[in-house]
LUMLUMRO-70758 format. One record per residue: residue in one letter; residue number from 0; y, z, x of N, C-alpha, C, CB in turn. Coordinates in Angstrom, 2 decimals. Glycine has a CB too. Layout:
// residues N
   res     n       n_Y       n_Z       n_X      ca_Y      ca_Z      ca_X       c_Y       c_Z       c_X      cb_Y      cb_Z      cb_X
     a   NUM         Y         Z         X         Y         Z         X         Y         Z         X         Y         Z         X
...
***
This chain:
// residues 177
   res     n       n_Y       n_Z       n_X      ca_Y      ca_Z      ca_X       c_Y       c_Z       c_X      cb_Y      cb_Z      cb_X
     x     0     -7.52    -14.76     13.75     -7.44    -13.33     13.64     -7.82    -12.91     12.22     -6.02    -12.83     14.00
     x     1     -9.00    -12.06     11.73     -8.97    -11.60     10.70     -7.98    -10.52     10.32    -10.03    -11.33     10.58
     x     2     -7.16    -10.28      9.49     -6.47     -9.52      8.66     -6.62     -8.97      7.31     -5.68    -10.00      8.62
     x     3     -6.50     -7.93      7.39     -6.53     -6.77      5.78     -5.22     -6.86      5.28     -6.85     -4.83      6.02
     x     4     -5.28     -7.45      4.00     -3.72     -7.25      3.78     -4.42     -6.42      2.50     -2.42     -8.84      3.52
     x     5     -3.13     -4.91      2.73     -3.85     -3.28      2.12     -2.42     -3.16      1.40     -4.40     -1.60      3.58
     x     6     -2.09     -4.29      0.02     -0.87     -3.86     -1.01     -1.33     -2.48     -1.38     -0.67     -4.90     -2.50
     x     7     -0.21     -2.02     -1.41      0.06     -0.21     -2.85      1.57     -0.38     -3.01     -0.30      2.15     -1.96
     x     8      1.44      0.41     -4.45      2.40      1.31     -4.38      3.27      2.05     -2.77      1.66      2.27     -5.18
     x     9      2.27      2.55     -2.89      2.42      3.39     -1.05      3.93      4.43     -2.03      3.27      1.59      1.18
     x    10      3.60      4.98     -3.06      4.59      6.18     -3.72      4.05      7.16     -3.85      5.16      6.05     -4.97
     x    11      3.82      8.23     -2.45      3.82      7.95     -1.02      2.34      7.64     -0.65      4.42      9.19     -0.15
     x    12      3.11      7.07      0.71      1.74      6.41      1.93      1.27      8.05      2.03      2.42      5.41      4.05
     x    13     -0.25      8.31      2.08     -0.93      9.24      1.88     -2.20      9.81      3.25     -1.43      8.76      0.58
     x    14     -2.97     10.67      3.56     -4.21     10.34      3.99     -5.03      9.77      3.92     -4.62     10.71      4.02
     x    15     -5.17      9.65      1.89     -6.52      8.93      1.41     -6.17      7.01      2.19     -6.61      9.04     -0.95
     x    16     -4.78      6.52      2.09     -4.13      5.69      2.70     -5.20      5.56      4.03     -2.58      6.17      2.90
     x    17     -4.39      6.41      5.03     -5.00      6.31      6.37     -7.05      5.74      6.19     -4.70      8.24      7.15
     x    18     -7.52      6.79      5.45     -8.52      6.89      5.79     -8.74      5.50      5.39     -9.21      7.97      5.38
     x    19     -8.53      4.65      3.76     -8.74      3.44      3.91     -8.58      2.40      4.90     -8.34      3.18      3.22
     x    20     -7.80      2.54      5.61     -7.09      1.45      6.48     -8.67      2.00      7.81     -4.72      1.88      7.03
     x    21     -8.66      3.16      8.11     -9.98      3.64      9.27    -10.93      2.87      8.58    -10.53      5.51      9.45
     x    22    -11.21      2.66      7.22    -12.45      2.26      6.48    -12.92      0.57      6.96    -12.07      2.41      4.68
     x    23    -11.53      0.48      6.26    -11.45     -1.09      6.81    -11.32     -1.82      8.56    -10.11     -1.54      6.09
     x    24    -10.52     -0.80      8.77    -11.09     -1.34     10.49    -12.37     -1.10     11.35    -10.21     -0.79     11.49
     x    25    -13.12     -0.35     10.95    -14.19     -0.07     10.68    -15.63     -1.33     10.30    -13.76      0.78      9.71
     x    26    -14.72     -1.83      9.47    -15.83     -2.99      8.92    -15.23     -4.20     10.14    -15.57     -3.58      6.75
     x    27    -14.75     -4.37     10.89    -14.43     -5.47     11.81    -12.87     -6.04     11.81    -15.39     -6.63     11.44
     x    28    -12.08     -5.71     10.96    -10.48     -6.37     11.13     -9.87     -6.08     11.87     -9.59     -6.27     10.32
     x    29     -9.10     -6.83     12.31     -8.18     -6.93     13.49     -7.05     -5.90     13.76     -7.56     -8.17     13.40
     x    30     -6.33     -6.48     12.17     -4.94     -5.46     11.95     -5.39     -5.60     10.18     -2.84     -6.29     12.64
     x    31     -4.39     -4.54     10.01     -4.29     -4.39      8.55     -2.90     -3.97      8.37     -5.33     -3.36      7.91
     x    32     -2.29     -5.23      7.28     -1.35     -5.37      6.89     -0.68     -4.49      5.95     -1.46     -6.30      6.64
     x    33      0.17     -3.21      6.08      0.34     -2.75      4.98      1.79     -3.23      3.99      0.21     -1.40      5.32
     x    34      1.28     -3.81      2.70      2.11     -4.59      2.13      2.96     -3.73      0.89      1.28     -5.82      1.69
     x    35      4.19     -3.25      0.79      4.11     -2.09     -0.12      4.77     -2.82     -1.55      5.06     -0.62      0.55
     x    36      4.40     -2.89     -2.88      5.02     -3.43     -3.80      6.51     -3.55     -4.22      4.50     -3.03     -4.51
     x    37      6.73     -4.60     -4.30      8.21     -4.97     -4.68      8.66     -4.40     -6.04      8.38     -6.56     -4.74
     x    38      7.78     -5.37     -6.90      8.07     -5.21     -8.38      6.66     -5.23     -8.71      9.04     -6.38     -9.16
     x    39      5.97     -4.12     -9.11      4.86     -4.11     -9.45      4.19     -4.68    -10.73      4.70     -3.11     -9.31
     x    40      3.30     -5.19    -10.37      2.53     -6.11    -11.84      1.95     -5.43    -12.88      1.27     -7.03    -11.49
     x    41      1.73     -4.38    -12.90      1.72     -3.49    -13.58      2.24     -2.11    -14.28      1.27     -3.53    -13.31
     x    42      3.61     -2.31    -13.99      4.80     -1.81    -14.60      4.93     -0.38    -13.89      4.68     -1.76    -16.27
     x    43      3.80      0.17    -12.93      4.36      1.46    -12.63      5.61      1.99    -11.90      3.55      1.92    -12.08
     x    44      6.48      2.81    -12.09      7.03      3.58    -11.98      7.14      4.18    -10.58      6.70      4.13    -12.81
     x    45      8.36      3.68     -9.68      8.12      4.11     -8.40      9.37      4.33     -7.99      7.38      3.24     -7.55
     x    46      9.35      4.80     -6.74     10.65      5.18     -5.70     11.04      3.72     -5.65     10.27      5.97     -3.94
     x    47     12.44      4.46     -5.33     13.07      2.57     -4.79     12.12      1.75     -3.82     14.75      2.59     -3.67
     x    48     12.45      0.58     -3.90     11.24     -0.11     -2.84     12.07     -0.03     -1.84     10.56     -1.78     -3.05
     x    49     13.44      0.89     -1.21     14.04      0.73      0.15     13.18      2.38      0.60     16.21      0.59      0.18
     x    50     13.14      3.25      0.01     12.72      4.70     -0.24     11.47      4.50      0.67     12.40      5.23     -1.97
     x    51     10.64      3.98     -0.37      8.89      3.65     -0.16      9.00      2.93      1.07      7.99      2.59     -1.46
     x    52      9.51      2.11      1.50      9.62      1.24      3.09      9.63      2.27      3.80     10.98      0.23      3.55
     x    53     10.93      2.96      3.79     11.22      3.91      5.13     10.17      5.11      5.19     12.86      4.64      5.06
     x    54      9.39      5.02      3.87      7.82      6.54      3.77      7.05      5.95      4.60      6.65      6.92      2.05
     x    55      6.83      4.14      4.55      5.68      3.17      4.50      5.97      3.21      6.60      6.06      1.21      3.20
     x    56      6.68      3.04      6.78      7.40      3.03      8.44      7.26      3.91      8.90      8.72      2.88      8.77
     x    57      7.66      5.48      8.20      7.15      6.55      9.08      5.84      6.83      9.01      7.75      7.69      8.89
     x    58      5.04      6.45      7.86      3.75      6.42      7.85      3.11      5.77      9.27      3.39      5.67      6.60
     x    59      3.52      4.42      9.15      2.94      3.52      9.96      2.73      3.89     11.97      3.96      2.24      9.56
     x    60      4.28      4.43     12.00      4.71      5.38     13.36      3.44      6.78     13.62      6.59      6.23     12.94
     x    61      4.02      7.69     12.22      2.42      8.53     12.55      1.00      8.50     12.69      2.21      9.17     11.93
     x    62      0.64      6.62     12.22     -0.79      6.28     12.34     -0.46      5.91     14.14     -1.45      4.78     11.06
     x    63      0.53      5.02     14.74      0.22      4.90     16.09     -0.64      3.93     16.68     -0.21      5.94     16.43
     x    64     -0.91      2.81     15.49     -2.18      2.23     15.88     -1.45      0.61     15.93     -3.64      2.57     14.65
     x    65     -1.63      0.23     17.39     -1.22     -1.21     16.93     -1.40     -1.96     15.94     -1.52     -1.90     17.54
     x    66     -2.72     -2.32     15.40     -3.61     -2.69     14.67     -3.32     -2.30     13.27     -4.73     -2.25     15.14
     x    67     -2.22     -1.67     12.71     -1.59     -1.19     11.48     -0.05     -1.69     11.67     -1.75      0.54     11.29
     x    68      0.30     -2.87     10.89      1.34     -3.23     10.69      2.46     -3.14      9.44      1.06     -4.11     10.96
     x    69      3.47     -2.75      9.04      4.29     -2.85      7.70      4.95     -4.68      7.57      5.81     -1.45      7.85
     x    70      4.54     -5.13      6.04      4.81     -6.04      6.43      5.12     -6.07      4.63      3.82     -6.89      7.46
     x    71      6.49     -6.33      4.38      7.95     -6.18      3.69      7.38     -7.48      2.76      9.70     -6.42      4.86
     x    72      6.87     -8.26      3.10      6.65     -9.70      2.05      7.18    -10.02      1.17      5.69     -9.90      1.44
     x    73      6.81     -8.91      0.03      6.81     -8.56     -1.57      8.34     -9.03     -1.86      6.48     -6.67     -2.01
     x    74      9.24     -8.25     -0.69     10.61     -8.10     -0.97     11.49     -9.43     -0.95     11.13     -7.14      0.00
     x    75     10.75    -10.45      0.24     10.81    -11.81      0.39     10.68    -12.68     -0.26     10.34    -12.13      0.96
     x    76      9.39    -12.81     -0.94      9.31    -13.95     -2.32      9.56    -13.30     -3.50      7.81    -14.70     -2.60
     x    77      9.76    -11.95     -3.67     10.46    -11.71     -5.25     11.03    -12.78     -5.95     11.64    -10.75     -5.24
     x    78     10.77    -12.72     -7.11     11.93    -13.88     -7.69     12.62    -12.53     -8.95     10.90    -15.87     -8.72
     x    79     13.92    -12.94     -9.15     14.53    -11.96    -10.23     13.60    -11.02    -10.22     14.79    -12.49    -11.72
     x    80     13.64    -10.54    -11.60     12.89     -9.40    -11.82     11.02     -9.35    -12.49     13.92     -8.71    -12.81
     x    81     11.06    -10.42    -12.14      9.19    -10.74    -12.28      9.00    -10.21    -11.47      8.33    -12.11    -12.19
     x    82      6.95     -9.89    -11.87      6.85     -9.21    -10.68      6.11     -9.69     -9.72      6.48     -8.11    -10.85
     x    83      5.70     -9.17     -8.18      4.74    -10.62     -7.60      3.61    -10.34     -7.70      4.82    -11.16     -6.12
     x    84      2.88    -11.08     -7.66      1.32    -10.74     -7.79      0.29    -11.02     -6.36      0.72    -11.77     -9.11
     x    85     -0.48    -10.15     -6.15     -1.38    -10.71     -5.25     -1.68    -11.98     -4.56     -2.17    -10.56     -5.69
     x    86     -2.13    -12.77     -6.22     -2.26    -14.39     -5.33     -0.75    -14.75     -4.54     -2.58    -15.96     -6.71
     x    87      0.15    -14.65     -5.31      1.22    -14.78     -4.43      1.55    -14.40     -3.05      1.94    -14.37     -4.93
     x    88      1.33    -13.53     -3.23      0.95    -12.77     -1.47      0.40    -13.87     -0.53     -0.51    -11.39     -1.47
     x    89     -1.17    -13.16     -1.26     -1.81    -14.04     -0.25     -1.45    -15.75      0.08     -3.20    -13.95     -0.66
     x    90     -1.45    -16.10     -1.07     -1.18    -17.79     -0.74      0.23    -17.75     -0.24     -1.30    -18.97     -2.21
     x    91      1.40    -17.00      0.07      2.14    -17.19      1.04      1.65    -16.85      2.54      3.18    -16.56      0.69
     x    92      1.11    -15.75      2.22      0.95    -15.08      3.77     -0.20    -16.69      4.36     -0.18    -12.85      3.74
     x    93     -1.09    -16.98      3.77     -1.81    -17.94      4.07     -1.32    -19.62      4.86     -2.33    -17.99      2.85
     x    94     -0.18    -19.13      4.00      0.74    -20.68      4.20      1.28    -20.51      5.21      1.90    -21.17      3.19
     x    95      2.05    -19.11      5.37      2.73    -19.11      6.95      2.08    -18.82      8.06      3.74    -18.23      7.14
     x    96      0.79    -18.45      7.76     -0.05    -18.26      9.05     -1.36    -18.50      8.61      0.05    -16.83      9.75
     x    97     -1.97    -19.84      9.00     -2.69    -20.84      8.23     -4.04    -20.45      9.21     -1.98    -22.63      8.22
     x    98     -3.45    -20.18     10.83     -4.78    -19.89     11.30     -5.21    -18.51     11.56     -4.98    -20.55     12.41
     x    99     -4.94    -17.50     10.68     -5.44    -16.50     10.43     -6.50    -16.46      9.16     -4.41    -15.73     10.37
     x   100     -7.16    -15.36      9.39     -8.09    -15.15      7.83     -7.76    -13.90      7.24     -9.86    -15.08      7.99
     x   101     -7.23    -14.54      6.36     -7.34    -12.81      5.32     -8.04    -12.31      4.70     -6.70    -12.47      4.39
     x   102     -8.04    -11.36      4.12     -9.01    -10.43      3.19     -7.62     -9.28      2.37    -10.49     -9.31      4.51
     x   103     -8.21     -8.93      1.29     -7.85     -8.35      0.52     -8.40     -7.26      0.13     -7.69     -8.94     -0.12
     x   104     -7.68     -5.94      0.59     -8.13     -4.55      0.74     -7.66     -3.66     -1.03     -7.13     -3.81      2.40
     x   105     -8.87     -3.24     -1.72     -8.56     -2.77     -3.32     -9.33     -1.16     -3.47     -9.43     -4.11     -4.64
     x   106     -8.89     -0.25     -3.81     -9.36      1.09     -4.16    -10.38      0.65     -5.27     -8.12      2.18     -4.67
     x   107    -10.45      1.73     -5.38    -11.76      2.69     -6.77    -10.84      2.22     -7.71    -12.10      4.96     -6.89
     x   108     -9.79      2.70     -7.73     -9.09      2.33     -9.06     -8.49      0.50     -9.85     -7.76      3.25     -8.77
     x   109     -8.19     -0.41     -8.50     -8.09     -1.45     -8.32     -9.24     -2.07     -8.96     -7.85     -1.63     -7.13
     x   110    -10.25     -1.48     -8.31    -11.93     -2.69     -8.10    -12.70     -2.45    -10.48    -14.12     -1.09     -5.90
     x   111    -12.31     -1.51    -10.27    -12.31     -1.27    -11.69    -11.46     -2.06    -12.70    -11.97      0.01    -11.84
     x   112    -10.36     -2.38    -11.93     -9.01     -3.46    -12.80     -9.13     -4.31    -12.57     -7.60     -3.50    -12.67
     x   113     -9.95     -5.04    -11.55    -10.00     -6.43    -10.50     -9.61     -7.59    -11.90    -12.10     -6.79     -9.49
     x   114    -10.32     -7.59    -12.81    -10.61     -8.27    -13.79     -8.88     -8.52    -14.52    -11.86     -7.40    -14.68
     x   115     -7.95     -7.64    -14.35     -6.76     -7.78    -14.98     -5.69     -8.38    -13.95     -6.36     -6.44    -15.57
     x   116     -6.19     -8.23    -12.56     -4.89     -8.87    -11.50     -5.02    -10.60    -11.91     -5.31     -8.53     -9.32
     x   117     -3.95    -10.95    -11.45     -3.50    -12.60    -11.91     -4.51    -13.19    -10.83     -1.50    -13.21    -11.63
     x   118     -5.21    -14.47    -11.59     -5.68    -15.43    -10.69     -6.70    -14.33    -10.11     -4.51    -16.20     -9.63
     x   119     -7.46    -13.79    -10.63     -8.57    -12.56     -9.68     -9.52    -13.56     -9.32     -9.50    -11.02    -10.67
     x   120    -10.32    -14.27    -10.39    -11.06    -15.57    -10.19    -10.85    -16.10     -8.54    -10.40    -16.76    -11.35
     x   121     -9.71    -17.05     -8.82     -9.24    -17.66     -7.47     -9.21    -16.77     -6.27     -7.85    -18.18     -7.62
     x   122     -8.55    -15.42     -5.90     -8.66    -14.51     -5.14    -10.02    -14.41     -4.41     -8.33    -13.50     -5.82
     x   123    -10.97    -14.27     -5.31    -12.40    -14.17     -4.97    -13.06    -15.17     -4.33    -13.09    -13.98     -5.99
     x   124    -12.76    -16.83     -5.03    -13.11    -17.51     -4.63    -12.48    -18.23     -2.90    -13.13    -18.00     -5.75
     x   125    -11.00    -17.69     -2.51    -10.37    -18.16     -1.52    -10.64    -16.92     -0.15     -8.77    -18.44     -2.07
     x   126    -10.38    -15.82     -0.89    -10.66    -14.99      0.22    -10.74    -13.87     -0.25     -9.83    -15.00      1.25
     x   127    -11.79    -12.98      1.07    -12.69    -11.91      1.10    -12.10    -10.61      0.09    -12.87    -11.49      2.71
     x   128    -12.42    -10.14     -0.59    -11.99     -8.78     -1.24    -12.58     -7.29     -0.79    -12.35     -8.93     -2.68
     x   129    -11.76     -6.63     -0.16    -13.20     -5.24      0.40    -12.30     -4.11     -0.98    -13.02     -4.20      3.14
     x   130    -13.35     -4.01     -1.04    -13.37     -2.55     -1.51    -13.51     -1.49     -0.70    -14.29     -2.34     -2.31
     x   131    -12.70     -0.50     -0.89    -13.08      0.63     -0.32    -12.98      1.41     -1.04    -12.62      0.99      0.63
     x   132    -14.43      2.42     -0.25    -14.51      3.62     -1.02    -13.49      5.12     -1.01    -15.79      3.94     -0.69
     x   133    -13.13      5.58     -2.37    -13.11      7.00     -1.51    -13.37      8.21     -1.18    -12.63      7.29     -1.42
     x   134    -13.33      8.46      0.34    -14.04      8.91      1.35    -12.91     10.33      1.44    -14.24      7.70      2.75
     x   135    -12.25     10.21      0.81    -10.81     11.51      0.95    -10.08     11.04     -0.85     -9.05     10.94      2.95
     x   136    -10.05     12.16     -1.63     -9.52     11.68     -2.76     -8.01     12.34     -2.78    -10.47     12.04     -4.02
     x   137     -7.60     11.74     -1.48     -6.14     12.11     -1.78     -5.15     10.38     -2.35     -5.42     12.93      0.04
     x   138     -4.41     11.15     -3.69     -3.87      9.95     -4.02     -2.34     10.37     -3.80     -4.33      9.40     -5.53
     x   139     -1.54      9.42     -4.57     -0.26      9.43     -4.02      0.23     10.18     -5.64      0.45      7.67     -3.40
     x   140     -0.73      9.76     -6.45     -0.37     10.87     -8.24     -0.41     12.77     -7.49     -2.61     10.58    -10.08
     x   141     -1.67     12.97     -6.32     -1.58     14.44     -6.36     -0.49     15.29     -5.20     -3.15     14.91     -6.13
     x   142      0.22     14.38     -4.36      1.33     14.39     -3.80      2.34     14.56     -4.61      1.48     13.44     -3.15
     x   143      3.10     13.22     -5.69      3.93     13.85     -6.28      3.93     15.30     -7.12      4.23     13.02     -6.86
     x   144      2.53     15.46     -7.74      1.88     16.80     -8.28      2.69     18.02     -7.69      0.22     16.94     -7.81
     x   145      1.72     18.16     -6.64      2.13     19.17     -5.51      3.88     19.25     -5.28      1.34     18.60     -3.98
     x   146      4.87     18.31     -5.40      5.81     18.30     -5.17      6.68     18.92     -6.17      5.95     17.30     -4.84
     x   147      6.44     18.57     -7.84      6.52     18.99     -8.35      6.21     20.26     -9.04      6.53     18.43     -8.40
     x   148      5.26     20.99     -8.35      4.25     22.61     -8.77      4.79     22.81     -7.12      1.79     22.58     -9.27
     x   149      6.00     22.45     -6.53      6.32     23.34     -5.45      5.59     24.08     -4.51      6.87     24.08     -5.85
     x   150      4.27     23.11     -4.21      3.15     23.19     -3.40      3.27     22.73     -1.98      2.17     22.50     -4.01
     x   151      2.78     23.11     -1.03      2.62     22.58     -0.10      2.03     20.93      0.45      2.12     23.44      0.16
     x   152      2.73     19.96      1.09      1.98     18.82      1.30      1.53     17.86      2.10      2.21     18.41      0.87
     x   153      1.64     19.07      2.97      1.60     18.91      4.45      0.05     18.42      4.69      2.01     20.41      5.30
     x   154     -1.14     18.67      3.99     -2.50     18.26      4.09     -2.64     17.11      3.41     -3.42     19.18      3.65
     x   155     -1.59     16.26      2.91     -1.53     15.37      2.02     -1.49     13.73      2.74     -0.30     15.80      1.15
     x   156      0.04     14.18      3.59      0.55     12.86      3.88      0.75     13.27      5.53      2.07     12.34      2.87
     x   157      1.40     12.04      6.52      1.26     12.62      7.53      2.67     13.00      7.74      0.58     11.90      8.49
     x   158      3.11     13.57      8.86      3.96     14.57      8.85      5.40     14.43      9.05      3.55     15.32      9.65
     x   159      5.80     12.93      9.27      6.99     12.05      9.48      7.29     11.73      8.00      6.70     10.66     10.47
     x   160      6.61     11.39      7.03      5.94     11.37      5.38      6.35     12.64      5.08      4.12     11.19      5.10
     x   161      6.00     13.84      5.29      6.57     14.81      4.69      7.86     15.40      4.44      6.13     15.41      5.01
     x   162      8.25     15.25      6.50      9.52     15.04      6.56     10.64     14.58      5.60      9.50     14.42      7.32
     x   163     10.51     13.36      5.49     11.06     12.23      4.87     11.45     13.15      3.60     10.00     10.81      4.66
     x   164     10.34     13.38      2.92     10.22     13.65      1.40     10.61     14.65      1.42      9.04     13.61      0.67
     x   165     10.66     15.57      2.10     11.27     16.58      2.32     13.08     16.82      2.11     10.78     16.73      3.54
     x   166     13.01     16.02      3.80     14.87     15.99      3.88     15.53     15.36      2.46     15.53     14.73      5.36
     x   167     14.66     13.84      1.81     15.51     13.18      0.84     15.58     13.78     -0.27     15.19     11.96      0.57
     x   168     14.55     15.13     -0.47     14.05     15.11     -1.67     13.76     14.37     -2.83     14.42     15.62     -1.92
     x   169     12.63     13.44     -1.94     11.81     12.26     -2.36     10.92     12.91     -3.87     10.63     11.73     -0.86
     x   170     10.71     12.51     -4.94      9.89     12.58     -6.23     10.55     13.67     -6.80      8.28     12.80     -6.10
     x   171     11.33     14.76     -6.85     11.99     15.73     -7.09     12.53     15.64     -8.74     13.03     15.75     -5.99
     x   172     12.47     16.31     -9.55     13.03     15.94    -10.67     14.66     15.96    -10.94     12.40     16.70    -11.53
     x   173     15.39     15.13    -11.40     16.94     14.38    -10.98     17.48     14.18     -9.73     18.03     15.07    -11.48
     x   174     16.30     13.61     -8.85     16.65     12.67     -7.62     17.34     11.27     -7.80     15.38     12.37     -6.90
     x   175     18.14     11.20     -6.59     18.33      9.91     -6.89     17.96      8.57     -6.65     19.06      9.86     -6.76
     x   176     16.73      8.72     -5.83     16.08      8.14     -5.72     14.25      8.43     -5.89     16.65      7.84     -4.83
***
Protein backbone atom coordinates (compact mmCIF):
# COMPACT_ATOMS: atom_id res chain seq x y z
CA UNK A 1 0.00 0.00 0.00
CA UNK A 2 1.48 3.34 -0.77
CA UNK A 3 1.02 5.92 2.03
CA UNK A 4 1.43 9.84 2.57
CA UNK A 5 2.44 10.37 5.86
CA UNK A 6 1.21 14.50 5.90
CA UNK A 7 3.08 15.63 9.68
CA UNK A 8 1.90 19.49 10.80
CA UNK A 9 1.45 21.34 13.35
CA UNK A 10 -2.30 20.89 12.27
CA UNK A 11 -2.67 24.45 14.89
CA UNK A 12 -5.55 24.24 13.25
CA UNK A 13 -6.20 21.48 10.56
CA UNK A 14 -7.22 24.02 7.79
CA UNK A 15 -8.58 23.96 3.98
CA UNK A 16 -5.19 24.74 2.60
CA UNK A 17 -4.75 21.14 4.78
CA UNK A 18 -7.60 19.46 2.85
CA UNK A 19 -6.59 20.69 -0.38
CA UNK A 20 -3.00 19.19 0.20
CA UNK A 21 -4.08 15.87 1.20
CA UNK A 22 -6.72 16.18 -2.51
CA UNK A 23 -3.16 17.14 -3.98
CA UNK A 24 -1.57 14.21 -2.86
CA UNK A 25 -4.21 11.69 -3.54
CA UNK A 26 -4.32 12.93 -6.65
CA UNK A 27 -0.76 11.95 -7.50
CA UNK A 28 -1.70 8.07 -6.78
CA UNK A 29 -1.69 7.32 -2.74
CA UNK A 30 -3.69 5.15 -1.17
CA UNK A 31 -4.35 6.86 2.25
CA UNK A 32 -2.69 9.71 3.75
CA UNK A 33 -1.64 9.62 7.11
CA UNK A 34 -2.33 12.64 9.06
CA UNK A 35 0.43 12.76 11.70
CA UNK A 36 -0.01 15.86 14.05
CA UNK A 37 3.28 16.98 16.06
CA UNK A 38 4.04 15.95 19.48
CA UNK A 39 6.94 18.07 20.41
CA UNK A 40 7.89 19.96 17.55
CA UNK A 41 11.52 20.17 16.16
CA UNK A 42 11.37 23.38 15.67
CA UNK A 43 10.25 24.95 18.77
CA UNK A 44 6.87 26.32 17.54
CA UNK A 45 4.36 27.24 19.75
CA UNK A 46 1.11 25.31 19.74
CA UNK A 47 -2.21 24.17 21.31
CA UNK A 48 -1.89 21.30 23.57
CA UNK A 49 -1.16 18.22 21.48
CA UNK A 50 -4.62 16.69 23.26
CA UNK A 51 -6.47 20.18 21.79
CA UNK A 52 -4.85 19.77 18.19
CA UNK A 53 -5.92 15.80 18.15
CA UNK A 54 -9.52 16.42 18.91
CA UNK A 55 -9.26 19.71 15.84
CA UNK A 56 -7.11 16.89 13.85
CA UNK A 57 -10.37 14.15 14.39
CA UNK A 58 -12.97 16.51 13.69
CA UNK A 59 -11.08 17.58 10.80
CA UNK A 60 -10.60 14.12 9.66
CA UNK A 61 -14.72 13.25 10.25
CA UNK A 62 -15.50 16.47 8.04
CA UNK A 63 -13.08 15.24 5.21
CA UNK A 64 -15.24 11.73 5.22
CA UNK A 65 -12.77 10.06 3.19
CA UNK A 66 -11.65 6.63 4.08
CA UNK A 67 -8.43 7.17 2.55
CA UNK A 68 -7.56 10.07 5.26
CA UNK A 69 -6.49 8.62 8.44
CA UNK A 70 -5.32 10.41 12.07
CA UNK A 71 -2.53 8.65 13.18
CA UNK A 72 -1.27 9.86 16.97
CA UNK A 73 2.47 8.30 16.46
CA UNK A 74 4.38 11.41 17.54
CA UNK A 75 2.63 10.94 20.98
CA UNK A 76 3.91 7.19 21.07
CA UNK A 77 7.63 7.38 20.56
CA UNK A 78 8.06 10.80 22.32
CA UNK A 79 10.83 10.45 24.57
CA UNK A 80 10.79 13.21 27.63
CA UNK A 81 10.79 16.37 26.31
CA UNK A 82 12.96 16.05 23.00
CA UNK A 83 11.45 16.53 20.20
CA UNK A 84 10.64 13.79 17.42
CA UNK A 85 11.76 14.22 14.21
CA UNK A 86 10.61 12.99 10.91
CA UNK A 87 13.20 10.29 10.38
CA UNK A 88 11.85 9.01 13.48
CA UNK A 89 8.50 8.78 12.24
CA UNK A 90 9.13 7.36 9.36
CA UNK A 91 11.67 4.68 10.38
CA UNK A 92 9.10 3.65 13.01
CA UNK A 93 6.10 3.74 10.94
CA UNK A 94 8.40 1.66 8.44
CA UNK A 95 9.34 -0.85 11.05
CA UNK A 96 5.81 -1.57 12.06
CA UNK A 97 4.48 -1.87 8.74
CA UNK A 98 7.40 -3.06 6.64
CA UNK A 99 5.11 -3.96 3.71
CA UNK A 100 3.80 -0.72 3.06
CA UNK A 101 5.58 2.26 1.15
CA UNK A 102 5.75 5.54 2.40
CA UNK A 103 6.28 8.90 1.22
CA UNK A 104 6.62 12.03 2.92
CA UNK A 105 4.16 14.88 2.29
CA UNK A 106 6.14 18.82 2.89
CA UNK A 107 4.56 22.43 2.06
CA UNK A 108 6.10 25.58 0.37
CA UNK A 109 7.30 26.40 3.61
CA UNK A 110 8.86 22.88 4.65
CA UNK A 111 10.49 22.24 1.00
CA UNK A 112 12.34 25.62 1.55
CA UNK A 113 13.64 24.20 5.19
CA UNK A 114 14.08 20.59 3.81
CA UNK A 115 17.80 21.28 4.30
CA UNK A 116 17.35 21.93 8.29
CA UNK A 117 14.98 18.70 9.18
CA UNK A 118 17.24 15.90 10.91
CA UNK A 119 18.69 13.21 8.70
CA UNK A 120 16.93 15.15 5.43
CA UNK A 121 19.85 13.43 3.43
CA UNK A 122 18.68 9.91 4.57
CA UNK A 123 14.84 10.84 4.22
CA UNK A 124 15.50 11.44 0.56
CA UNK A 125 17.53 8.73 0.05
CA UNK A 126 14.92 5.97 1.84
CA UNK A 127 11.74 7.40 0.83
CA UNK A 128 9.72 9.49 -1.60
CA UNK A 129 9.29 13.27 -0.51
CA UNK A 130 6.19 15.16 -2.41
CA UNK A 131 5.96 18.44 -2.24
CA UNK A 132 3.02 20.15 -2.54
CA UNK A 133 2.05 23.07 -3.94
CA UNK A 134 -0.08 25.83 -2.73
CA UNK A 135 -3.12 25.66 -4.57
CA UNK A 136 -5.32 27.54 -1.57
CA UNK A 137 -3.05 29.81 0.70
CA UNK A 138 -4.94 29.13 3.62
CA UNK A 139 -2.55 28.57 6.58
CA UNK A 140 -3.19 27.74 10.09
CA UNK A 141 -0.96 31.48 11.05
CA UNK A 142 -4.25 33.24 9.09
CA UNK A 143 -6.88 31.26 11.15
CA UNK A 144 -5.42 32.07 14.38
CA UNK A 145 -5.24 35.84 12.75
CA UNK A 146 -8.82 35.94 12.03
CA UNK A 147 -9.51 34.61 15.52
CA UNK A 148 -7.80 37.04 17.04
CA UNK A 149 -9.15 40.37 14.72
CA UNK A 150 -12.60 38.64 15.70
CA UNK A 151 -13.15 37.63 12.10
CA UNK A 152 -15.06 35.18 10.71
CA UNK A 153 -13.56 31.47 10.00
CA UNK A 154 -15.83 29.64 8.74
CA UNK A 155 -14.06 29.84 4.97
CA UNK A 156 -10.99 28.77 6.70
CA UNK A 157 -11.34 25.42 8.37
CA UNK A 158 -14.06 22.89 8.04
CA UNK A 159 -16.97 23.26 10.09
CA UNK A 160 -16.66 20.55 13.00
CA UNK A 161 -12.95 22.69 13.21
CA UNK A 162 -14.76 25.71 13.74
CA UNK A 163 -17.07 24.38 16.01
CA UNK A 164 -14.48 23.06 18.19
CA UNK A 165 -12.60 26.41 18.24
CA UNK A 166 -15.38 28.00 18.77
CA UNK A 167 -17.12 26.14 21.82
CA UNK A 168 -13.31 25.75 23.50
CA UNK A 169 -12.28 28.98 22.66
CA UNK A 170 -9.40 27.46 20.93
CA UNK A 171 -6.25 30.34 20.16
CA UNK A 172 -8.15 33.06 22.18
CA UNK A 173 -5.92 35.32 24.16
CA UNK A 174 -5.76 33.84 28.11
CA UNK A 175 -7.09 30.46 27.02
CA UNK A 176 -6.34 27.66 28.63
CA UNK A 177 -5.50 25.83 26.28
Amino acid sequence: MKIAIFGSAFNPPTLGHCDAINYVLEQGYEQVWLVPSFQHAFGKQMLCYEARLNLLNAFQEDLANPAVKVCAVEQHIARDEQPVYTWDVLNHLQQTHPESEFAFVIGPDNQVNWHKFYKADEITQRWQVIAVPERQAIRSTLVRQAINENRPIAQLVTPSVANLIITKKHYRPNASH
